[in-house]
C-alpha positions in Angstrom: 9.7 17.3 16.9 7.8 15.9 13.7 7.7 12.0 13.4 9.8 10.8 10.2 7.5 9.2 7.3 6.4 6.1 6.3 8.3 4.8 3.0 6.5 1.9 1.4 9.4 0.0 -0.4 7.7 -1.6 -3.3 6.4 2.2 -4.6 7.9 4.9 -2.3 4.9 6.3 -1.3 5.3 8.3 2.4 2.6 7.6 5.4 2.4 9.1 8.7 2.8 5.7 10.6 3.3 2.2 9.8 -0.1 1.7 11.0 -1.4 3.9 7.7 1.0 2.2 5.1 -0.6 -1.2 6.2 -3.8 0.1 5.6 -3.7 2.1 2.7 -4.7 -1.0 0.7 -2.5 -2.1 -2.7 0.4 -1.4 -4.2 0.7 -0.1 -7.9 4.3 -2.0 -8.1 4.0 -5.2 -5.6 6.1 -7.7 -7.3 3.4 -9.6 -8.0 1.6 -7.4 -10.1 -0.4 -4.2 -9.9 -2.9 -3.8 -6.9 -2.3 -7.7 -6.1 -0.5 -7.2 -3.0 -0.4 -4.2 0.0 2.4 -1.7 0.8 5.9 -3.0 2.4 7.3 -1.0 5.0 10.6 0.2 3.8 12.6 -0.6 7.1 15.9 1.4 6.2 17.1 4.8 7.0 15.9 8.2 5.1 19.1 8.7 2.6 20.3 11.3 -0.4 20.8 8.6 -2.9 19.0 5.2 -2.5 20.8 2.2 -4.4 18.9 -0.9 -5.6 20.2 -4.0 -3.9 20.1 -5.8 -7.1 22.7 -3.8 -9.6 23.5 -0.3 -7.5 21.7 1.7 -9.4 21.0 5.3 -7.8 18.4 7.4 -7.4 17.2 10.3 -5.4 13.9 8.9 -4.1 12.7 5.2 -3.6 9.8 6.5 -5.7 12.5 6.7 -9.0 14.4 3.8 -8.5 11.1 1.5 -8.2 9.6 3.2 -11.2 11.9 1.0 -13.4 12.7 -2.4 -14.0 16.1 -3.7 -12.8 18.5 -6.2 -15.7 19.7 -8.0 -12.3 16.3 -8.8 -10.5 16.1 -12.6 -9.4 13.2 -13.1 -11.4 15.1 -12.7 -14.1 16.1 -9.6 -16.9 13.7 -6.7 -16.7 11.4 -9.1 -14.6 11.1 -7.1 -11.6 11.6 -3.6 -10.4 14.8 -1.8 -8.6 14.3 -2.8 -4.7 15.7 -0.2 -2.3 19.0 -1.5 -0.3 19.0 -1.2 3.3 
């Protein structure tokens, strides 16, 4: 029986084990800019379609949704990225 991955939930990126996603070193999308911050474990289930918790939008993999920037993110229109729901 294989261990589920890893998913980081700023960028989407899989790791074998939490202990690897918090030391795989920084994120390309941390909310507080590029490489300023480490990974986020992702503490929801593996799902078809991932929605942002934001504005609903959908996508296949956490990896597309946080690729773009949201129109309902707190910080403000086109501020910050999709965030994965729970």
């Amino acid at each position: 029986m294989s261990i589920p991955p890893c998913y980081c939930a700023y960028c989407g990126r899989p790791f074998k084990s939490v202990s690897e996603l918090t030391r795989a070193g920084l994120c390309a999308r941390h909310p507080d800019g590029p490489v300023r911050g480490g990974h986020k474990l992702y503490e929801g289930s593996e799902k078809s379609v991932y929605l942002c918790k934001y504005c609903g939008a959908e996508a296949r993999t956490i990896d597309r949704l946080t690729a773009s920037f949201c129109v309902h993110h707190p910080k403000g229109h086109n501020r910050g990225r999709h965030a994965p729901a729970l």
